[in-house]
C-alpha positions as CSV (number, residue, x, y, z in Angstrom):
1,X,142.5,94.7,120.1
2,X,143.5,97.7,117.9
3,X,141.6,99.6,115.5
4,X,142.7,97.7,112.2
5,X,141.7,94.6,113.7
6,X,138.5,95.3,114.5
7,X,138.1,97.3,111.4
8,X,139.1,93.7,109.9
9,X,136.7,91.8,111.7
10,X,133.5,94.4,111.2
11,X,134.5,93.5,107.3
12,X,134.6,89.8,107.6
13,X,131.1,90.0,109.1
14,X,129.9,92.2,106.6
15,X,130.7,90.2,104.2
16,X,129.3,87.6,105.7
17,X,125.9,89.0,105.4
18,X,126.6,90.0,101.9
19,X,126.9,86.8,100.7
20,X,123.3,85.8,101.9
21,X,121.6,88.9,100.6
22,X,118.9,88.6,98.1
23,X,119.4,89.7,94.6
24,X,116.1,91.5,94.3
25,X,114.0,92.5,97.8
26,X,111.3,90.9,95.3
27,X,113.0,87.9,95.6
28,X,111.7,87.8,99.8
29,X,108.7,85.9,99.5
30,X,107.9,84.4,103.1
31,X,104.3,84.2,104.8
32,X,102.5,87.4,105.4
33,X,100.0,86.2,107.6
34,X,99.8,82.8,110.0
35,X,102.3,81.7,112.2
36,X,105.7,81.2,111.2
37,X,108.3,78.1,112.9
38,X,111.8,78.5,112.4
39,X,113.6,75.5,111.9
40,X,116.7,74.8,114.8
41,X,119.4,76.2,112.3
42,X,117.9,80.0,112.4
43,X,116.7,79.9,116.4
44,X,118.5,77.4,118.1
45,X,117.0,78.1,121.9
46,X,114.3,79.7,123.4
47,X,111.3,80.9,120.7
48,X,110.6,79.3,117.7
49,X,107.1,79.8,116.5
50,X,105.8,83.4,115.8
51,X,102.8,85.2,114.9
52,X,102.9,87.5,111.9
53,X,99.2,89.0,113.0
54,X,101.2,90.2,116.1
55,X,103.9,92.9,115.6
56,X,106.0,92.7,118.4
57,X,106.1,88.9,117.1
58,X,106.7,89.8,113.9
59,X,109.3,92.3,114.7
60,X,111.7,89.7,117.2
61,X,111.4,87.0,114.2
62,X,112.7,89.3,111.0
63,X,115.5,90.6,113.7
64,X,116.1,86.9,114.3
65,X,116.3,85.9,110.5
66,X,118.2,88.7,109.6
67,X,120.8,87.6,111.9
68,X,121.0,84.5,111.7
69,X,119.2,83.2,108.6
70,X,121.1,81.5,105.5
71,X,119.8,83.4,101.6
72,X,117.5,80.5,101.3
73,X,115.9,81.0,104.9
74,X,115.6,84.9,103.8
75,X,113.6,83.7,101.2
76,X,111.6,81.5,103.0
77,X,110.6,83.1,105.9
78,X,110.6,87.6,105.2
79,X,108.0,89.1,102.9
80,X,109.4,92.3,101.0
81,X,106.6,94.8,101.8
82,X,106.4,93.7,105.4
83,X,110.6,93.7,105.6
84,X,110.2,97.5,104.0
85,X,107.1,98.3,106.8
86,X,109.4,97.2,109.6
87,X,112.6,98.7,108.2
88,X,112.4,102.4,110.2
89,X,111.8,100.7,113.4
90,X,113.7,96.9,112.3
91,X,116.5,99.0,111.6
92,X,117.6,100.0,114.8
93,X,117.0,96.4,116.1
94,X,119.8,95.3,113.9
95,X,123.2,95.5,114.6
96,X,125.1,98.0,112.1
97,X,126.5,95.5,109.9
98,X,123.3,94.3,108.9
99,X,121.6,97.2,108.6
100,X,124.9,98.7,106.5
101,X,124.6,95.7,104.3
102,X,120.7,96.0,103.7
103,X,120.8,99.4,103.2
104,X,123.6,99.7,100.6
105,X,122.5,96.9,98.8
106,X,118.5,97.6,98.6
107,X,118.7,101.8,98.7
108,X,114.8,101.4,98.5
109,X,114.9,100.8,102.4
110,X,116.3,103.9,102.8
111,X,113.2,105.5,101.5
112,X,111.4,103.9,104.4
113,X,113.5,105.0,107.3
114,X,113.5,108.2,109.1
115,X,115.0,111.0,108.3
116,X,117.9,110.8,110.8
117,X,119.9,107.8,110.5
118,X,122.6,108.4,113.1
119,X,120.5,105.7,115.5
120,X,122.3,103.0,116.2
């Protein structure tokens, strides 16, 4: 595969998670406490149900939204301030589409991550 293709790909999935982005970080409104179940669309094998008191839990589930959630399951199931806690260590969780897309589009992250952003 040669570089314009995957340059072309990288785009398509970019875009991809564009198009579910919130328009406000505001706009995130899921649980910040309890236990969370994702429905079969989001995790379709292996772990559904996590616990938001539990941080490792709470990590694997916005990494699994992120990634696989539609804009309405964004909504649903991240909270903002806890998506903007996470963020320095969510970050790097990511792949780099996602974290390009969040990033550009809700430069307020940025504030939360450390100072060297070269991680991958």
């Amino acid at each position: 595969m040669d570089v314009t293709t995957t340059a072309l790909r990288a785009e398509v999935v970019r875009d991809r998670y564009r198009s579910r982005l919130p328009e406000r970080l505001e706009e995130l409104a899921g649980p910040v406490e309890g236990t969370v179940d994702l429905p079969l669309h989001v995790v379709w094998s292996g772990r559904t149900s996590y616990a938001l008191d539990r941080p490792k839990s709470r990590m694997t589930l916005y990494r699994t939204v992120l990634a696989e959630g539609q804009r309405e399951d964004l909504a649903a199931f991240l909270h903002h301030r806890l998506l903007a806690e996470q963020w320095p260590v969510l970050r790097r969780l990511v792949s780099p589409c996602i974290r390009e897309v969040w990033e550009d589009a809700f430069p307020e992250l940025l504030r939360t991550a450390p100072a060297d952003t070269t991680a991958g």
